[in-house]
N, C-alpha and C positions, 0 to 999 in steps of 0.2 A: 448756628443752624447745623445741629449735628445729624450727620448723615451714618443714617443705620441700614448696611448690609444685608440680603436677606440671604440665609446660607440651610445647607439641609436640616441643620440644628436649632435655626431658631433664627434670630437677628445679633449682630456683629457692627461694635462702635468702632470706632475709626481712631487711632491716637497719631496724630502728626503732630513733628517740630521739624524745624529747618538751621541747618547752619550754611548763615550765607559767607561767601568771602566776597568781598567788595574790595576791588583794587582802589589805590588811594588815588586822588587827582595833585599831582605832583610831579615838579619840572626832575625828579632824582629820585634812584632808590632810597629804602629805609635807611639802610646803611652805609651805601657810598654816593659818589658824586655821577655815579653811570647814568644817562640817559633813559628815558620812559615812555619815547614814541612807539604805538604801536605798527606794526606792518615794514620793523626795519628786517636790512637783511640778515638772516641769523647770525648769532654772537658776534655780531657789531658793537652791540651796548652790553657788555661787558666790563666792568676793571678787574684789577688783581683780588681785591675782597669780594666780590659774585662768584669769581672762580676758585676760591679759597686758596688762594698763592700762598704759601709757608710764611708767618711773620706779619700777614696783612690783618690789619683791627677796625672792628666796625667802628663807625662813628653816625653817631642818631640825629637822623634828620628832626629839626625841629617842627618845621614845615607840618610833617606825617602826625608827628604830636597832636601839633594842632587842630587838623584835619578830624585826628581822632577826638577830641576832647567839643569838637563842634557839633560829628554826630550823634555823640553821648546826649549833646544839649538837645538837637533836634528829636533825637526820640525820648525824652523826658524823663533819662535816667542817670541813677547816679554817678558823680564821676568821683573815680579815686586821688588823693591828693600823693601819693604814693603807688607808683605799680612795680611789677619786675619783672626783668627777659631773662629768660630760661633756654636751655637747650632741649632743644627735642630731638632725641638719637635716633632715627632710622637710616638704613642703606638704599640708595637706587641712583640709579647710573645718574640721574639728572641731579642728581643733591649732591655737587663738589666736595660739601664740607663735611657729609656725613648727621649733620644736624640741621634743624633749621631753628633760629632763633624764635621763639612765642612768647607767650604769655600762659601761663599757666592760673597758680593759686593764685596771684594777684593781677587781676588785670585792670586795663586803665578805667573801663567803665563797668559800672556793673548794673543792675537793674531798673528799666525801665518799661515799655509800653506802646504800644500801637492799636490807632483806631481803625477799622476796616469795616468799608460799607458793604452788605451782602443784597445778593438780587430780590432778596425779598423783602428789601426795605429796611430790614433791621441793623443793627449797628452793633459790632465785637471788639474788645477789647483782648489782644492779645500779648503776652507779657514777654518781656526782653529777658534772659535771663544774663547778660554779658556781653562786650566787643571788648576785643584784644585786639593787639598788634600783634601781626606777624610777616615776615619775610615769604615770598613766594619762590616756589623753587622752579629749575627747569623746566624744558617740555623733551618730552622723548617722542622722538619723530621713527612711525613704521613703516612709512607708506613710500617711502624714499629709495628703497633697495631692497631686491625679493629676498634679501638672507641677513643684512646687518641693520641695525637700530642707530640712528644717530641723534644727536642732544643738540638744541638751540637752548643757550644760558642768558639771553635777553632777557626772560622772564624773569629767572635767580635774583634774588636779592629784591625785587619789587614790592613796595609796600602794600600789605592788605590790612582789612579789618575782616576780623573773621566777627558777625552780629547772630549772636547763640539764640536763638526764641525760645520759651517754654513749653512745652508739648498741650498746650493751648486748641490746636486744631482741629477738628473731626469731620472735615472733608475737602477732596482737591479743592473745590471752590475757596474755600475758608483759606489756606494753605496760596494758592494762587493771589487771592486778595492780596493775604498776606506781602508776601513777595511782590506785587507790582506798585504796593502802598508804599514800604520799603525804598523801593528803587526810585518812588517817585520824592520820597522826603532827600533821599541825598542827592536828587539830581537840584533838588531847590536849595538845597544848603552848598551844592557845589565840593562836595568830598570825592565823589564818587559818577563817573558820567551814566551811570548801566548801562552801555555798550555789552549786553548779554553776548550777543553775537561775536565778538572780540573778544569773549573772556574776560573781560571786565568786571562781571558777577557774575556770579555761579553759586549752587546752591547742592548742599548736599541734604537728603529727604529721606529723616526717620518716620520710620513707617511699625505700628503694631496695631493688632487689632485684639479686641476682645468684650466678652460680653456685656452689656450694660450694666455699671455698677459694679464687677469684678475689677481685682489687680492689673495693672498693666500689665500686659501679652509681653513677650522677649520681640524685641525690633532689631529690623534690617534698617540698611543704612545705603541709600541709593548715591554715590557720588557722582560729583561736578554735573549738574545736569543744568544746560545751559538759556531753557527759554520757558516762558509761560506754559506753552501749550505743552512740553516734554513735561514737567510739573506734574502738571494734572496724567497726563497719561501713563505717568509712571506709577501715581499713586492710585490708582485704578485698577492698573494692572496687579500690582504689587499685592495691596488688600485681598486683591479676589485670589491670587498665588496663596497667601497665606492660611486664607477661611477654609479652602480646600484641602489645602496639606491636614490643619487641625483638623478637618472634619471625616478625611480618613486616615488617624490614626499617626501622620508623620510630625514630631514636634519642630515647631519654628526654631533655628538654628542661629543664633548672632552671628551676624556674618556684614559688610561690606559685600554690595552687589553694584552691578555699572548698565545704565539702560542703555538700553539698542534701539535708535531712534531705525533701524532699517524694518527690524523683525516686531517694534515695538512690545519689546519685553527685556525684564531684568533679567540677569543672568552672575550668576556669584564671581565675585573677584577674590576675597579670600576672608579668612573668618576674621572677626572683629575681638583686636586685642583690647586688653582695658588700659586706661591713659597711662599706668604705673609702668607698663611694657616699654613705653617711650623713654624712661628712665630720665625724668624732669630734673635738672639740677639748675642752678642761678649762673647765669653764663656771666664765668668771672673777668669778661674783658667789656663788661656793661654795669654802672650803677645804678639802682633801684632807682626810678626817675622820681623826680617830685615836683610836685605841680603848685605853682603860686596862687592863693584864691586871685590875687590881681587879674594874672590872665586868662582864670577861669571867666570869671568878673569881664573884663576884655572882650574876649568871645563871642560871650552872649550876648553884648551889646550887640554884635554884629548880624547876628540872625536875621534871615528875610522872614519875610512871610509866611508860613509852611503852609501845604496842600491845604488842611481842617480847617483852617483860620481863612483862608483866600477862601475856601467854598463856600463856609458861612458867610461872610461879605457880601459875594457876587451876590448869596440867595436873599438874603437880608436888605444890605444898603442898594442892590442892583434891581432885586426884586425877579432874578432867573430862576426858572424853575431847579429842582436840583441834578434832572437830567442835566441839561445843560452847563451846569456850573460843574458836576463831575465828569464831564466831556473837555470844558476850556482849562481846569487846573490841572489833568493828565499829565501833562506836561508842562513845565515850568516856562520855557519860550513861548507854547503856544499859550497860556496864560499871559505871558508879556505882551505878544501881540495883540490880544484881545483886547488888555487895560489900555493902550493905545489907541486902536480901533473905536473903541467906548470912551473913549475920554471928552465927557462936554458933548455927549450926543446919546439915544434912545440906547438904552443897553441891551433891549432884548432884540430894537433891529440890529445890531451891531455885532449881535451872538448867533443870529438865524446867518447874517452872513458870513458867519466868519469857520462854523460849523458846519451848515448847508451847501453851501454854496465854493470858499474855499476849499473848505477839508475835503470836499467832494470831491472837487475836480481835480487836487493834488493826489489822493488816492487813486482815481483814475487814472492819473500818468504816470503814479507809482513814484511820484516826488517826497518829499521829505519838506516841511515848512522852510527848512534855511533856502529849500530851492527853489521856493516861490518867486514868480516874477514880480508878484502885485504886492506891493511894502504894505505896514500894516499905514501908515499915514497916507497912501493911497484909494486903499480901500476907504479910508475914513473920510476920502474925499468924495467919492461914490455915493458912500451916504448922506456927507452934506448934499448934494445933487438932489436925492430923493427927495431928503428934510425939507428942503426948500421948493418944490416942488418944479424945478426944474425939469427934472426928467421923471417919468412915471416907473414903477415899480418893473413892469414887464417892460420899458426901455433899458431900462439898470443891469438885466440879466443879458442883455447885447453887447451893452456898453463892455458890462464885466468879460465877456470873453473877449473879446479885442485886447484889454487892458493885459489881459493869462498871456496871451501872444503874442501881444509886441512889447507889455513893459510902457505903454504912454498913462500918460495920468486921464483920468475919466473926463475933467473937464477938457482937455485936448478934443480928446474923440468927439464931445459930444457938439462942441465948436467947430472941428474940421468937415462933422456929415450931420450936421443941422439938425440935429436930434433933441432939439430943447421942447421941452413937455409946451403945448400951448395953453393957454389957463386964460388967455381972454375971450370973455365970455361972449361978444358979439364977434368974435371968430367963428366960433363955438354955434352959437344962434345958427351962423349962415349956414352950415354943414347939416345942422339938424333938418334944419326947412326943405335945406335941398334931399335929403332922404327922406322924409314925408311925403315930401311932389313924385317923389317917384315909387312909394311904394305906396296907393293909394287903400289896394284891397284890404293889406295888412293893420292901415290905419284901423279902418270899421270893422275888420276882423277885433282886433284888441278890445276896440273901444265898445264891442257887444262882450266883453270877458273874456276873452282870449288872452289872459295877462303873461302867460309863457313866450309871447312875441315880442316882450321887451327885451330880453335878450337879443334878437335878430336884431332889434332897430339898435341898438348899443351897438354890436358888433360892425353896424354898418358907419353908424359914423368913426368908430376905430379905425375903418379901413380907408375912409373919405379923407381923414386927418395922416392918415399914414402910422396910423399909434402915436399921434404924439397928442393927441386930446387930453385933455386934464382928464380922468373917467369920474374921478366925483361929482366936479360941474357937467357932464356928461349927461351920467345917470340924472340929477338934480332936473338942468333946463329939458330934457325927456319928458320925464313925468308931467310938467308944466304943458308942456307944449302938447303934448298925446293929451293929456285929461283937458282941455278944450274944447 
């Protein structure tokens, strides 16, 4: 769904790619045995190789390997049976070593693919062009003291994959897709948590424009931009920066820029060297790795489910719409708990509640599913209740908040305050009779076509029953008994 600009000149195509870094999920850095909790106190997690101690030698986690060679599998591209770490030379106060270990001409994975569903129904395939390993460097901290910079090296040495896309995209949305499709395959394969907010992934956003059907535009390069919605705002801003510059007269300049989530605008950080500036050499205290088909083979046994395959399911074997099946597979948990929730019971009552009714109310209190009080085998007992017609639909939404607040299971509640749906029908009978007797005008009002008063007489045996009337057999002995 490419999205064309409209600028003094005429219309303006959009060309987006993204280089995501995705930190690896792993008990240790790439190269040493340092710790990887995030929120410690700075350079606490640390060793002598993060801090480039004279003499200290990296040693490659296998772990991160594998990690890597998983998400290769999940986005359906190739993986190399040979790769190799290289140095990459640049100076800044947070990089000890002066280099950072990457991947360059050879990296572990190379081409594959992402599907991404867009608001208009349609469906894009956007192409991988690469994931490499590489080391994460420091952080330079400014906010700390109005005149000196200080360095936390916790981050130093932490394993990333940096996942290169093809300049496939032609707009924030596409681009955004992009990216939360992404984040959702490795939150299901378990590589990567996206923890956006923690730096966990991050995304840097090439950005050009040019006319339809011309050569690609010269691209700026928006780095570390940390969240969905910065994404799209950057590339918004950015394109309409550039249509402007070309359109009076200023040529787009290769450059690295950094957005300003304050001022919501990019602003240049410095020009954009080409990768040979890095001066890539084979970092000679690392062996070109190689990969066993066995473990590849391994691996992929191991794959879950991935987002495409669980939505088609839901929609297919569950029979969910595809709103809702791209609502439940968002997340990999909240998918868990739904397959839960649904297990051996109506799927689509089992997604209205679990959608509706939990996602609701946890947004409302600004909770997160782990901080749910109502388990998904809870909930599942809620709907047994309904299924069986124990309690009625509008008793269930009582029951349910009780349950949000105290954490009791449904059948508790509904046992402790006598809330069991009545469904015998000479219970049922007596309640009707008695609101007939007493609303005689209304009878002969209806019974001359007045059929909008069926309503009232329902409503009244609800309230006679206390809401616990079955309302099918309700409505049912009604009709019977008014058409008389």
């Amino acid at each position: 769904m490419a999205q064309l600009l409209q600028g003094e000149t005429g219309q303006w195509e959009l060309v987006i790619g993204l280089e995501v870094h995705a930190q690896i999920t792993a008990q240790s850095k790439l190269f040493s045995g340092a710790p990887t909790t995030f929120g410690a106190a700075p350079n606490t997690q640390v060793s002598f190789v993060d801090a480039a101690m004279p003499g200290m030698l990296p040693v490659l986690n296998e772990k991160c390997v594998e990690q890597a060679v998983r998400t290769g599998l999940g986005l359906n591209a190739v993986i190399h049976k040979v790769s190799v770490f290289e140095r990459k030379n640049y100076f800044y106060a947070d990089l000890p070593q002066g280099y950072q270990i990457s991947q360059f001409l050879h990296p572990i994975v190379g081409k594959g693919e992402i599907e991404v569903d867009l608001s208009d129904g349609s469906v894009k395939k956007i192409g991988v062009t690469r994931l490499h390993l590489e080391q994460d460097a420091g952080k330079s901290l400014h906010d700390q003291h109005p005149t000196k910079s200080f360095v936390d090296l916790n981050r130093s040495g932490c394993a990333l994959m940096e996942i290169v896309s093809e300049p496939d995209m032609r707009s924030a949305e596409e681009a955004t897709a992009y990216l939360s499709k992404l984040r959702m395959i490795l939150q299901y394969l378990g590589t990567c948590n996206g923890n956006m907010d923690e730096g966990s992934m991050r995304a840097d956003v090439n950005i050009s424009v040019r006319k339809p059907g011309d050569e690609l535009g010269t691209r700026c390069e928006i780095k570390n931009v940390n969240s969905l919605k910065a994404v799209q705002a950057a590339i918004e801003y950015e394109s309409r920066r550039q249509i402007e510059s070309i359109e009076s007269g200023e040529p787009i300049t290769q450059q690295t820029r950094l957005w300003d989530p304050a001022k919501m605008e990019t602003r240049p950080m410095r020009s954009k060297e080409e990768a040979h500036d890095y001066r890539y050499f084979p970092d000679p205290d690392l062996l070109p790795l190689e990969l066993d088909e066995g473990l590849i083979e391994k691996i992929r046994a191991t794959l879950p489910e991935l987002p495409d395959e669980k939505k088609h399911r839901l929609i297919e074997t569950m029979g969910l719409s595809i709103y809702d099946a791209g609502v439940l597979i968002a997340e990999r948990r909240r998918a868990d708990y739904f397959e839960i929730v649904a297990k051996n019971r109506d799927a689509k009552l089992a997604a209205n509640w679990v959608i509706n009714e939990l996602l609701g109310l946890l947004n409302k209190n600004g909770q997160t599913l782990e901080e749910s009080p109502v388990s998904a085998q809870q909930l599942g007992g809620l709907i047994d209740l309904i299924s069986d017609q124990t309690i009625s639909g509008k008793i269930a939404k009582d029951v349910f908040a009780e349950m949000f607040e105290t954490g009791k299971n449904a059948s508790d509640i509904v046992e402790e305050k006598g809330m069991k749906q009545v469904t015998d029908t000479g219970a049922i009978e007596k309640i009707i009779d008695e609101v007939i007797a007493e609303n005689p005008d209304n009878v002969t009002a209806y019974r001359s076509g007045k059929d909008k008063l069926f309503g009232f007489f329902v409503g009244q045996v609800m309230k006679k029953s206390q809401g616990k009337a079955n309302p099918a057999t309700v409505n049912e002995l009604l009709k019977s008994k008014l058409g008389q």
